[in-house]
Every structure is written in structure tokens, then in C-alpha cells.
C-alpha positions in Angstrom: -89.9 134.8 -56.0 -88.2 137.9 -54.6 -85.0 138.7 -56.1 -82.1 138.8 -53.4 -78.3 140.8 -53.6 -76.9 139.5 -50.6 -73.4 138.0 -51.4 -73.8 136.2 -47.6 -76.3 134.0 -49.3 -74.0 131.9 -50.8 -72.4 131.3 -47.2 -75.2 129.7 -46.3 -75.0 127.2 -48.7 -71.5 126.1 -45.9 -74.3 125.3 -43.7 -76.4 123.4 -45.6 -73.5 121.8 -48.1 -74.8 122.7 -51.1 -72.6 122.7 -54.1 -71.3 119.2 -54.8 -67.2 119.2 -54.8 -67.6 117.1 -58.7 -70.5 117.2 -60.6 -71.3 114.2 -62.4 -73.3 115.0 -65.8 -76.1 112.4 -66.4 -76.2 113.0 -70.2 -73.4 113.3 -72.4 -71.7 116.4 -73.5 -74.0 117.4 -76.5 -77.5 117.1 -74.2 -76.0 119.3 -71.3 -78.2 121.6 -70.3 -76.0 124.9 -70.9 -75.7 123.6 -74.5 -79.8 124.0 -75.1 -81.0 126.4 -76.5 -84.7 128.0 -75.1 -84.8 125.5 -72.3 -88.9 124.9 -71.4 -89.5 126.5 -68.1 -93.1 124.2 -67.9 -92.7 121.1 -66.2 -93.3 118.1 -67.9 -92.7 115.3 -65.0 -93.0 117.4 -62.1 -96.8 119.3 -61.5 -96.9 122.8 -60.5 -96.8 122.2 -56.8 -93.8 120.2 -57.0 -91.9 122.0 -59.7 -92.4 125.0 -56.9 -91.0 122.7 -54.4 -88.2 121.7 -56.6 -87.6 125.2 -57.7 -87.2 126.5 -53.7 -84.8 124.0 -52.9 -82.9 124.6 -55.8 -83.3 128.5 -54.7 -81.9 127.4 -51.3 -78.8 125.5 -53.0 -77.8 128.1 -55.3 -79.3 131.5 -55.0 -79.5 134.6 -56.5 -76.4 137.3 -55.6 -74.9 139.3 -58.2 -75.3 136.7 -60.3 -78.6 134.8 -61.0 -79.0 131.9 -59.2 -80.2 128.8 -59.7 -83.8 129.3 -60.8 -82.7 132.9 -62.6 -80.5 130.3 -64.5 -83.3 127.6 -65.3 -82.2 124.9 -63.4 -85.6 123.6 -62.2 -86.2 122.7 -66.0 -83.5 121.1 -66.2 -83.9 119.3 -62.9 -87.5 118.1 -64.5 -85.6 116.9 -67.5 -83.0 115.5 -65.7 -85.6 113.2 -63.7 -88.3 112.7 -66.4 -84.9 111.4 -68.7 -83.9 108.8 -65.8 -86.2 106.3 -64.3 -84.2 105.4 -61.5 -84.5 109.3 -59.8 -88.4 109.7 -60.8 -89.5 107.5 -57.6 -86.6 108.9 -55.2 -88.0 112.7 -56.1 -91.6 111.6 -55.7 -90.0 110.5 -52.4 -88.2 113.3 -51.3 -90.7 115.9 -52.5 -93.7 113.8 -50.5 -91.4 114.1 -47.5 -90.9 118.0 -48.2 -94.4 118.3 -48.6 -95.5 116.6 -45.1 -93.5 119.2 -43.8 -95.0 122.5 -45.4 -92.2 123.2 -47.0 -93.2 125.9 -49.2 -95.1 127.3 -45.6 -91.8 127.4 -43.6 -89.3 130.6 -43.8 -86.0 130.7 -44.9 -84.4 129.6 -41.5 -86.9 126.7 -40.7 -86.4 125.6 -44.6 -82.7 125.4 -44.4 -82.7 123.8 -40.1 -84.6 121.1 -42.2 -82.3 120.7 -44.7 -79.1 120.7 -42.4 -79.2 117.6 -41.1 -79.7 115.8 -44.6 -76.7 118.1 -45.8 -74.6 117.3 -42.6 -75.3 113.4 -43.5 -74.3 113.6 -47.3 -71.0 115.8 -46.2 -69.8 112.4 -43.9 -71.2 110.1 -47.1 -73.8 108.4 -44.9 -76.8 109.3 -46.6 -78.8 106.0 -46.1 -82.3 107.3 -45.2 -84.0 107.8 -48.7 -84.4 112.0 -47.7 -80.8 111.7 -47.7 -80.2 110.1 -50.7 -83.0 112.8 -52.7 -80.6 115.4 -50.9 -77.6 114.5 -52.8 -78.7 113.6 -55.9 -81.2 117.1 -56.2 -78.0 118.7 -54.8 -75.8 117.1 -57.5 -78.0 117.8 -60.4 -78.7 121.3 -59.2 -74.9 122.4 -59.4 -74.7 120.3 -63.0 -77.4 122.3 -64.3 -76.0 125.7 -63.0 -72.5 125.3 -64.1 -73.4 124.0 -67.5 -75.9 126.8 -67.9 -74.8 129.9 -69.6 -75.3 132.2 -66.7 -73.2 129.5 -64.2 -70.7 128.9 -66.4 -69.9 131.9 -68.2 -71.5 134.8 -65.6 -70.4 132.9 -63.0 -67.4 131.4 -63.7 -66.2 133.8 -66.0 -65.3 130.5 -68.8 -64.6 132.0 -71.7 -63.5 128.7 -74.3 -63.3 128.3 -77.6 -60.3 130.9 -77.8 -57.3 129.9 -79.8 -54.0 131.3 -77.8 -51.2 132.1 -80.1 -49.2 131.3 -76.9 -49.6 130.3 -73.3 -47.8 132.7 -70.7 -46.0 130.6 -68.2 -45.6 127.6 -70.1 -42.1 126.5 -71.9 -41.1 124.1 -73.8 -38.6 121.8 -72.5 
């Protein structure tokens, strides 16, 4: 995929309502995907054509700026993990990437791939995602922003988190 630098990228993702306000992890906090070390880029539910697909959209939700985006920061690997880990999501992304794919997804540009994604986004933002294209929305949404912003490059390139730091005091804080 072509790399992309444009900081107005990420104002797209207003359109489209990308980022989840709360990520819910799947996994507990020792099988997050930030905390893996040499996570597989091969897919091992998806096949290539949709771990492409998969990979787009998650292109679409976070992408590359001055920081790596989502694929840059592996999330479609952890996407197939995610869904080859959790029965319940493997028929709803066979679903949703069946629907993707009656619409030539991967064919379409940039504009026509996020017009089709709008109105799934708009739906999700007023919580009335009903129709099952809806539902794939949110939850490949969701796990899209879990996997960047447990990711090294999401949380730490990103977000600038810097734990694990003792503090010998904390400025602005008094005892009482």
C-alpha cells in the first residue's frame, strides 16, 4: 500500500466514526496484542483476499500520518487473531467481508470506500446497528482501535505512554 503523510487523514475518520470512544479488550491483559512479541503478519483464519480486505478497512479506520497507522502497526494480525480466538465474530466477519466483497471493495477508491462505509458508521454513532453490516462495523472498528493502542507504535508512538516509571513525587498532588 502506498504510504500517506497527510495529518487530514485522521479527520476523515469524523466522517466515517472510526475510533471507538472505549475499547473493550477481548483477551486479558497478558494476551494483548501490544504485549506480543513478533506478531505473525500471515493470516491464519482470514485467506489472502480477505486479510487484504480486512487490512484496507483497517487502513481506512486508522491510517498512516506521522505515525504508522494501523496496518504499519500490525493490526490486521491481530484482527485475524482476534476472530480466529472467538467463535462468535468468525461468522459475523465472514458476513461483513462477503458484503464488502459484493461491492468491489478493494476496486472502489478512497471516496467510494469510505461513502460506503458512512452510513454503517453513522448507524453505530446513534447505537442502532441492527443490520448484520452494522454490527461487523462496530466490532472490526472496536477491535481495530484495541489492537492499535495496545500496539507498541499506538501506544507509545502515538500516545506518547511512557509507564513503568517510578516518580519520586507527583507535581500537583498534596497530601492532605
Amino acid at each position: 500500500m502506498a504510504e500517506h503523510h497527510n495529518p487530514e487523514r485522521r479527520e476523515a475518520l469524523k466522517i466515517i466514526g472510526a475510533i471507538s470512544a472505549t475499547c473493550a479488550f477481548p483477551f486479558a491483559g497478558d494476551e494483548l496484542f501490544g504485549q506480543q512479541a513478533g506478531a505473525v503478519a500471515s493470516p491464519k483464519f482470514f485467506t489472502p483476499s480477505e486479510f487484504a480486505l480486512v487490512s484496507r478497512v483497517a487502513d481506512l479506520i486508522i491510517p498512516q500520518t506521522d505515525t504508522p497507522g494501523a496496518v504499519g502497526a500490525g493490526v490486521p494480525a491481530y484482527i485475524d487473531y482476534v476472530v480466529r480466538s472467538n467463535e462468535r465474530f468468525q461468522e459475523l466477519f465472514r458476513s461483513g467481508i462477503a458484503w464488502l466483497s459484493s461491492q468491489r471493495f478493494l476496486e472502489l477508491s478512497e471516496p467510494q470506500q469510505i461513502a460506503l462505509l458512512a452510513p454503517l458508521a453513522d448507524a453505530v454513532d446513534r447505537d442502532r446497528d441492527s443490520t448484520p453490516q452494522e454490527k461487523f462495523w462496530r466490532t472490526i472498528k472496536g477491535i481495530t482501535a484495541d489492537g492499535y493502542y495496545t500496539s507498541k507504535i499506538g501506544l507509545v508512538n502515538e500516545l506518547g505512554y511512557s509507564g513503568n516509571m517510578a516518580r519520586a513525587e507527583f507535581p500537583g498532588c498534596h497530601e492532605h
